[in-house]
NUDRENMI-764502 format. One line per 4 residues: number of its first residue (from 1); their letters; for each residue x, y, z of C-alpha. Coordinates in Angstrom, 1 decimal. Last residue first. Example, Ala and Ser with C-alpha at 12.3 -4.5 7.8 and 13.67 -1.06 7.14 Angstrom:
<recs>
2> SA> 13.7/-1.1/7.1; 12.3/-4.5/7.8
</recs>
This chain:
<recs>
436> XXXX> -48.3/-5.6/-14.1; -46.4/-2.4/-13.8; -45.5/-1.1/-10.6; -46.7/2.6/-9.8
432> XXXX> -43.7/4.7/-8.7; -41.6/6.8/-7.0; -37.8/8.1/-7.3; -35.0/8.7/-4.8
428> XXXX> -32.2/11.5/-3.9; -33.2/14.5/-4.5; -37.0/13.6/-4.4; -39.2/12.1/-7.6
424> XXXX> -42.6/11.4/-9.0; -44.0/9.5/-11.3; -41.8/7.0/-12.1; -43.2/3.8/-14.1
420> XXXX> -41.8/0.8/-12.3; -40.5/-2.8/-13.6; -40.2/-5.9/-11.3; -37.3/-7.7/-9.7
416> XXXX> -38.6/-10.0/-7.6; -37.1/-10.9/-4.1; -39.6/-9.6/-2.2; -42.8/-9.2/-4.8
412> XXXX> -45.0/-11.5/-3.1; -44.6/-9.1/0.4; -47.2/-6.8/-1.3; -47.2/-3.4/-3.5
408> XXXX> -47.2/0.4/-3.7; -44.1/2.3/-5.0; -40.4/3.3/-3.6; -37.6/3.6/-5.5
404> XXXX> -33.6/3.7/-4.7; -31.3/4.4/-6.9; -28.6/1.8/-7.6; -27.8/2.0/-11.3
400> XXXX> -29.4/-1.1/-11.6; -32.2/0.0/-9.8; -33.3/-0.1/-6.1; -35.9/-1.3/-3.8
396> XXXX> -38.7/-0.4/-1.5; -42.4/-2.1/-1.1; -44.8/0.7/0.1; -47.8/-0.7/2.3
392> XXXX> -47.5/2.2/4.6; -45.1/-0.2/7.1; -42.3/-0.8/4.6; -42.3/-3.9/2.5
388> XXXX> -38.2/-5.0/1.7; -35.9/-5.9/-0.8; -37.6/-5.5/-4.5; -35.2/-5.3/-7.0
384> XXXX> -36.0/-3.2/-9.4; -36.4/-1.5/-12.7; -37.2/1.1/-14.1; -39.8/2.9/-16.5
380> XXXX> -39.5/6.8/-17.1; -42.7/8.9/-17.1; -40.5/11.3/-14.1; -36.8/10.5/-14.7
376> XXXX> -36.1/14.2/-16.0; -37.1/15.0/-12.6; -34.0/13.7/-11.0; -31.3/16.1/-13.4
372> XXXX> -32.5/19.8/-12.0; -33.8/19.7/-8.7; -30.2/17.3/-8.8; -28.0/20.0/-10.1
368> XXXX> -29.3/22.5/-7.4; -28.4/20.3/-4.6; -25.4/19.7/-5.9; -24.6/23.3/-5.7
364> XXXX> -26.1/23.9/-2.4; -23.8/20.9/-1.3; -20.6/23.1/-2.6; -21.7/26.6/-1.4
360> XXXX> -22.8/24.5/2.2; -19.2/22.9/2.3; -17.4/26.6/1.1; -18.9/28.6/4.1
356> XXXX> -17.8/25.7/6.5; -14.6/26.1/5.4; -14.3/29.8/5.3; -15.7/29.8/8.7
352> XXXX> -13.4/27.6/10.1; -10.6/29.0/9.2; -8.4/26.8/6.7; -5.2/25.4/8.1
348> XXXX> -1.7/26.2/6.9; -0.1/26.3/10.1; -1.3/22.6/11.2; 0.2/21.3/7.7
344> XXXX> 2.5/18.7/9.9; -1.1/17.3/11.1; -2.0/16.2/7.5; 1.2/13.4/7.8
340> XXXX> -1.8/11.5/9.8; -1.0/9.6/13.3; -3.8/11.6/14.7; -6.8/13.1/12.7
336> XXXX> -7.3/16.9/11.4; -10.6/17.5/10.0; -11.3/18.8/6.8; -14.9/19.5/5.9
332> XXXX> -16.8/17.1/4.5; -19.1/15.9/1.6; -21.0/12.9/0.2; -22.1/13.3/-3.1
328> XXXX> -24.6/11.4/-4.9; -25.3/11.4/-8.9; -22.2/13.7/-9.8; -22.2/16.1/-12.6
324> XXXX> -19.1/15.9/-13.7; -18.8/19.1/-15.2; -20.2/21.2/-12.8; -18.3/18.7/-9.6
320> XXXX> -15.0/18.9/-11.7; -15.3/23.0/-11.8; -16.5/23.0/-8.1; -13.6/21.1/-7.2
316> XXXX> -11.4/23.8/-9.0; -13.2/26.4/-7.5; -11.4/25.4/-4.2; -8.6/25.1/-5.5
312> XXXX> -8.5/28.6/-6.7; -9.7/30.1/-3.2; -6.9/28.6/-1.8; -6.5/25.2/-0.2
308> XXXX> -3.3/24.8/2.4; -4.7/22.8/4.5; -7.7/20.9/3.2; -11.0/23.5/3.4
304> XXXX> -13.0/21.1/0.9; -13.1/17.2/1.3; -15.4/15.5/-1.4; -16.4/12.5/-1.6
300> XXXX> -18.2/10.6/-4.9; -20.8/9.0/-6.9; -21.3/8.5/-10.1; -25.0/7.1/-11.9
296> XXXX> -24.8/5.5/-14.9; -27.2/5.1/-17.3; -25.7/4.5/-19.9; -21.5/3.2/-19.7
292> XXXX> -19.2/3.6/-22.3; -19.2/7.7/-22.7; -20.0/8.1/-18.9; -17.2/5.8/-18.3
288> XXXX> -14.8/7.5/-20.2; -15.8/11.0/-19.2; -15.2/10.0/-15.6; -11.7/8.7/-16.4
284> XXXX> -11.0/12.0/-18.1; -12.2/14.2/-15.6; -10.1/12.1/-12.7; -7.0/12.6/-15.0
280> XXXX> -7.2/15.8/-15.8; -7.2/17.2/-11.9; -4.5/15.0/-11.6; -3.8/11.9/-9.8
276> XXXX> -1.5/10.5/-7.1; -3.9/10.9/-3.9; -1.3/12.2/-2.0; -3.2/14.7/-0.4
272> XXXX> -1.0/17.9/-0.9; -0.8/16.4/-4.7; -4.5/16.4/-4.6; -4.3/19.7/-3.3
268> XXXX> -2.2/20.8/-5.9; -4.2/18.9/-8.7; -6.9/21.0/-7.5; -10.6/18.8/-7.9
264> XXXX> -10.2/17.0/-4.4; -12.3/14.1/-2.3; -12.7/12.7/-6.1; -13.9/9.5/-4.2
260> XXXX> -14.9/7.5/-7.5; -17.9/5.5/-6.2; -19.4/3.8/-9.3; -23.3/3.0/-10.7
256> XXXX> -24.4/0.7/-13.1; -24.4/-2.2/-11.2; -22.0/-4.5/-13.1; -24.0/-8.3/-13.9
252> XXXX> -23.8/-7.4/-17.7; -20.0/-6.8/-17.9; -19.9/-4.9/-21.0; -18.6/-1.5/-19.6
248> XXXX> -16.9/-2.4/-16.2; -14.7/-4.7/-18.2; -14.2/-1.9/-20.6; -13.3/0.3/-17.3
244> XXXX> -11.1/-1.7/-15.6; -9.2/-2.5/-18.7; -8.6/0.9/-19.8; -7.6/1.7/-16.1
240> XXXX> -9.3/3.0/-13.1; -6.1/2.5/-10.3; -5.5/6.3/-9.9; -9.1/6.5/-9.4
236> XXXX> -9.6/3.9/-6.5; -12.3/2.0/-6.3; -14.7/1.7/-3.3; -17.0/0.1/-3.2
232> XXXX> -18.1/-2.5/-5.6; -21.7/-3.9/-6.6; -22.4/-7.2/-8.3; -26.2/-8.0/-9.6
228> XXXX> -27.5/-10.8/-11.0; -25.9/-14.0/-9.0; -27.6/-17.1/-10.0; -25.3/-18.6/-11.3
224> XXXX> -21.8/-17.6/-10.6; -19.7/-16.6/-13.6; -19.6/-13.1/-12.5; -17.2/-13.4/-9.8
220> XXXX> -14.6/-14.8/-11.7; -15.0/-11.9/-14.1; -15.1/-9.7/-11.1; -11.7/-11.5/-10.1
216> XXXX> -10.2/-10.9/-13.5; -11.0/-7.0/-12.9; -9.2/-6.7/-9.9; -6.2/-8.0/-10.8
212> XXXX> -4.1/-11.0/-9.9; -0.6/-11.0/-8.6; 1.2/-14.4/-8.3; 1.0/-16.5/-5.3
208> XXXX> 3.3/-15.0/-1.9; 0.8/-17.2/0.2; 0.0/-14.1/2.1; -1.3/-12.4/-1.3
204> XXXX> 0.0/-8.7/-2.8; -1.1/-7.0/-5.7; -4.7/-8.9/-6.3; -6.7/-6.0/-5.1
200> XXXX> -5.9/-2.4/-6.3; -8.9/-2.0/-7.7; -11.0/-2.8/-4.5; -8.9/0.2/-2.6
196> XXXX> -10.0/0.1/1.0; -12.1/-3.3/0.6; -15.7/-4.4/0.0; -16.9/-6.1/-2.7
192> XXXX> -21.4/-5.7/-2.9; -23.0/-8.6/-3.7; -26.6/-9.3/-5.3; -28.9/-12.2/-5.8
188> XXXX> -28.6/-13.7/-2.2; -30.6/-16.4/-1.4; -28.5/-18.6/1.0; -27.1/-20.7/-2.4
184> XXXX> -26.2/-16.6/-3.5; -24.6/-16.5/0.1; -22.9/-19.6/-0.5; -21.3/-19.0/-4.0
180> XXXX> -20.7/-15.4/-2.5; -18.2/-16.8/-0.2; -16.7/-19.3/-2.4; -15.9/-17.0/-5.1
176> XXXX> -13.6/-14.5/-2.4; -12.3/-17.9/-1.2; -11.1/-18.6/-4.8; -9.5/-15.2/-5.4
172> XXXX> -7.6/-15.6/-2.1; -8.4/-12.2/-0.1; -5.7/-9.2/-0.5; -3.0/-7.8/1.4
168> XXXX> -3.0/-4.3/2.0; -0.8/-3.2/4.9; -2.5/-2.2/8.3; -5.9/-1.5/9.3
164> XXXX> -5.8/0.9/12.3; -2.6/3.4/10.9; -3.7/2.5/7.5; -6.7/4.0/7.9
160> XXXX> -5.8/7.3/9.8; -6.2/9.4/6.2; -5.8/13.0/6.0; -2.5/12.5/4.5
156> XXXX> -3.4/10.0/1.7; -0.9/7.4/2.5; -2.4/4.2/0.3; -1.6/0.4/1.4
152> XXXX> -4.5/-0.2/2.8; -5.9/-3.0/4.8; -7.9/-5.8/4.4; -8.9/-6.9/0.7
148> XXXX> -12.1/-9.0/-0.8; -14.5/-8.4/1.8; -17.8/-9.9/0.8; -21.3/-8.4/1.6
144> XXXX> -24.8/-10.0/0.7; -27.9/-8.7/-0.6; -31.3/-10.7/-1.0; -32.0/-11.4/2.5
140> XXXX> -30.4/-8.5/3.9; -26.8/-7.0/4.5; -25.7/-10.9/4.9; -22.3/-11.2/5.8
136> XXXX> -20.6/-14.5/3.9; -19.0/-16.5/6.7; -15.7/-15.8/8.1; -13.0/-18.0/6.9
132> XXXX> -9.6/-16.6/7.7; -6.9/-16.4/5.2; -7.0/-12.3/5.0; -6.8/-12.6/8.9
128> XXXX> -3.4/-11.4/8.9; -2.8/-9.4/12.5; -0.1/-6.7/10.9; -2.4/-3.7/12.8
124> XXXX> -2.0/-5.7/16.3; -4.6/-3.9/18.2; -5.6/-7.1/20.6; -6.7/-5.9/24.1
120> XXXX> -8.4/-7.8/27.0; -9.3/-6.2/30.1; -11.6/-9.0/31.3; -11.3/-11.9/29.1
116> XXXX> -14.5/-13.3/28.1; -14.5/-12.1/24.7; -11.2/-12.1/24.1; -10.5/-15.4/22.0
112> XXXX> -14.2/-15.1/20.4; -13.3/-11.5/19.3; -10.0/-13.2/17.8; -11.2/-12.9/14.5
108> XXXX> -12.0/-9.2/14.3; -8.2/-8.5/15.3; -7.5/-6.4/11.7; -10.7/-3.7/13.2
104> XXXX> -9.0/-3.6/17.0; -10.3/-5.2/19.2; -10.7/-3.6/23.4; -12.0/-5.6/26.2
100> XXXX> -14.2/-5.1/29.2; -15.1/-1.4/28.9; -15.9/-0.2/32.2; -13.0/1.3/33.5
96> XXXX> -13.4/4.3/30.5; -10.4/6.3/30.1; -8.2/3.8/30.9; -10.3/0.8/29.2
92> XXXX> -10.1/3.3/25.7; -6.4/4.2/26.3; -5.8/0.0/26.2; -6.3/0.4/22.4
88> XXXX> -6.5/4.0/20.7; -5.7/2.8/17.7; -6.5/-0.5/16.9; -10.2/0.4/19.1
84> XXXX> -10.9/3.9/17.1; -10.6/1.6/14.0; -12.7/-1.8/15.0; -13.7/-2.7/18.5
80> XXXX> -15.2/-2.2/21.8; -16.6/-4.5/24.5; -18.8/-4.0/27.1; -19.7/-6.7/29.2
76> XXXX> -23.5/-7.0/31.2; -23.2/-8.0/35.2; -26.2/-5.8/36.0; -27.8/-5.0/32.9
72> XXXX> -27.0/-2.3/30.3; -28.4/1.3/30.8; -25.7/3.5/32.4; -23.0/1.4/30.8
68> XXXX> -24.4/1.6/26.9; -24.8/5.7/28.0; -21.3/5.8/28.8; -20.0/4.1/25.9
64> XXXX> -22.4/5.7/23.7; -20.7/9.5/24.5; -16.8/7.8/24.3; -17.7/6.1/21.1
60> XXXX> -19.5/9.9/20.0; -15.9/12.1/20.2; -14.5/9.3/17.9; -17.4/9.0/15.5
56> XXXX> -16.5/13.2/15.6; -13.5/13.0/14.7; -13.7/11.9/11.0; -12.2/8.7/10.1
52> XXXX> -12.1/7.2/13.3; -14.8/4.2/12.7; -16.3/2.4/15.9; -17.5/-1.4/16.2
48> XXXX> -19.4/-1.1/20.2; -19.9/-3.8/22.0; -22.7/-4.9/24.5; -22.6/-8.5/25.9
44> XXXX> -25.4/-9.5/28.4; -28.1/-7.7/26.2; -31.7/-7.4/27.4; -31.2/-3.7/28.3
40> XXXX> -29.6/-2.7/24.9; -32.8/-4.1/23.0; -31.9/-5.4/19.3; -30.9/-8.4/20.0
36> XXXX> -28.3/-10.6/18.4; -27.5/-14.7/19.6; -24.8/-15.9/21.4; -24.0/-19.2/21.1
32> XXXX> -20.0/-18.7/22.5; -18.3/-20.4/19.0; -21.0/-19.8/16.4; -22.5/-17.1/17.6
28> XXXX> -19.9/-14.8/18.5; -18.4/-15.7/15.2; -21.8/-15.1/13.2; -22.1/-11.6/15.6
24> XXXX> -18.4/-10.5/15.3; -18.6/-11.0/11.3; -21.8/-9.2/10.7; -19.9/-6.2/13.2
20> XXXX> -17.0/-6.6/10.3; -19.9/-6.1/7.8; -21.1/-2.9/8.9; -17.7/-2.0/9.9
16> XXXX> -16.8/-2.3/6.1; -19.8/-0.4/4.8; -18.4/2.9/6.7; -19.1/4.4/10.1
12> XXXX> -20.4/3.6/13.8; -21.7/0.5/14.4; -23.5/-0.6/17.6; -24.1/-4.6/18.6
8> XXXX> -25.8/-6.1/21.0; -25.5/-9.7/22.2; -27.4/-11.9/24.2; -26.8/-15.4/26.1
4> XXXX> -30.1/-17.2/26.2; -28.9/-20.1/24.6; -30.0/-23.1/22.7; -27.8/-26.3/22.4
</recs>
């Protein structure tokens, strides 16, 4: 039966909300025949999946709320879910009347339960939906997302996660296959892993089975047909073994490119942090996998102006960033979020100038290294999987080591993977004539 029941959806922050909003729509679908539009004004339910990592996404849920209810229909529900929802809960309906129900990010499969129940809220962080079916989420036609993990058992001290995600507990091995079985049968050819700590997975189960690790179920993974490329994010560095890395090595179907969220390059601060590795041991597990793996492309986060982080420290994570020599980096200055053990370090905070002052000294610095490394690739030949035709006739898709190129072309190369001489190059992506 066909409906004209609408829903809109807004994500704010990381991959995993991204595919927890994929969830809400294919269960929102499924059980209350919604279907997704992309117009706010056509929408009869509007919801909102926010992130509360930084504080800003925070200070911008209460911004888009009000804006969604000045522009949505007359008898339109707003709904809001995922981190800022398990943690500020029934606070968010206080503060703003409007909002019809509140799900937290471990409650995504009761949004069908809630949906039509004004003032709703389900925030319960040990909610167990690790056993729950949701269908593969499709990123695009050829791409598909899996969680493989919810929650986190990690206390970094800047961290709110486990405060909106709960306890790890990890994904049956043999749903996790299941899942991208289908979305490769869908069309799929690549799959990203999704959880907190991917390489911590197989530690803890809900039917109490035996561990498993990480890197058996990316063998398991890569014995599906079909499937050519399987991406990961994000790993944990404490957790990058010998094994991890070997298997990381020879494993054909491994995109050749790794997040290793450095976030700190002072074994102090990292001790401040709780991230429960050195200075030496994040340099030497980047070495190794630079040694074993070419062509690969690191990526990373950085936090400077922690509390507490002298000048030393701080040229201690430009030290691992020279030598290194990170692909992509995504930066930030310390911010203080609630329920975090950070908050006790209030009288060892960083001015805010010197912080800010030490963020655009560390992006210049990557900046720099990329003028540098990215036109080395120029007369080079890559090659691609073509995802999608943009407007100006340029087709748009991304190497092994997941860089993104751009060259001339038609719709019959989506899906194809096809080989590019570069000829020019940004910062952050390459260009290119296809090769017949």
């Amino acid at each position: 039966m066909s409906s004209n029941k609408k829903l809109f959806i807004q994500t704010l922050g990381c991959q995993m909300n991204d595919t927890d909003s994929q969830h809400i729509a294919s269960e929102l679908e499924k059980h209350k025949d919604y279907t997704q539009t992309e117009q706010i004004e056509d929408a009869d339910l509007i919801i909102i999946n926010t992130c509360s990592v930084r504080e800003k996404p925070v200070q911008k849920l209460f911004s888009e709320i009000g804006q969604f209810n000045k522009k949505k229909k007359d008898g339109a529900k707003i709904g809001v879910c995922g981190c800022t929802a398990s943690h500020l809960g029934k606070d968010i309906i206080k503060r703003a009347p409007y909002v019809d129900f509140v799900v937290g990010a471990r409650n995504i499969s009761k949004i069908k339960d809630v949906v039509d129940v004004k003032g709703a809220v389900e925030i319960a962080i040990d909610n167990d939906e690790s056993m729950y079916e949701f269908a593969a989420a499709k990123t695009n036609k050829y791409r598909a997302s899996v969680n493989i993990s919810v929650g986190c058992d990690k206390k970094c001290t800047y961290c709110i996660v486990p405060n909106t995600r709960g306890e790890e507990i990890s994904i049956p091995p043999e749903m996790i296959v299941k899942q991208v079985q289908n979305a490769v049968d869908e069309g799929a050819v690549e799959v990203m892993l999704l959880g907190q700590n991917v390489n911590s997975y197989g530690r803890r189960f809900s039917d109490k089975r035996p561990k498993y690790s990480f890197t058996k179920l990316l063998q398991d993974v890569s014995k599906i047909e079909k499937l050519k490329r399987i991406r990961f994010t994000s790993p944990h560095p404490l957790h990058m073994d010998d094994e991890f890395i070997e298997e990381f090595a020879k494993n054909e179907k491994i995109s050749r490119c790794i997040h290793m969220p450095l976030q700190s390059g002072s074994t102090s601060i990292l001790r401040a942090m709780k991230r429960g590795y050195t200075k030496e041991w994040f340099l030497n597990r980047a070495a190794k996998m630079r040694e074993l793996v070419p062509n690969l492309r690191i990526t990373t986060d950085i936090i400077v102006a922690f509390p507490g982080e002298t000048d030393e420290d701080y040229q201690d994570t430009l030290d691992v960033v020279r030598k290194v020599g990170f692909d992509q980096v995504f930066n930030f200055k310390y911010s203080p979020r609630p329920e975090t053990a950070a908050l006790e370090l209030k009288e060892q905070e960083i001015p805010d100038e010197i912080g800010s002052a030490r963020l655009t000294e560390l992006i210049e610095l990557h900046k720099r290294h990329l003028e540098q490394e990215m036109p080395k690739l120029i007369g080079s030949t890559v090659n691609i999987l073509v995802e999608s035709l943009k407007p100006n006739g340029e087709i748009s898709g991304y190497t092994d080591n997941y860089l993104q190129v751009f060259a001339k072309g038609s719709d019959d190369l989506l899906g194809k993977f096809v080989d590019v001489k570069v000829t020019d190059v940004t910062r952050t992506a390459l260009k290119g004539e296809v090769i017949a």
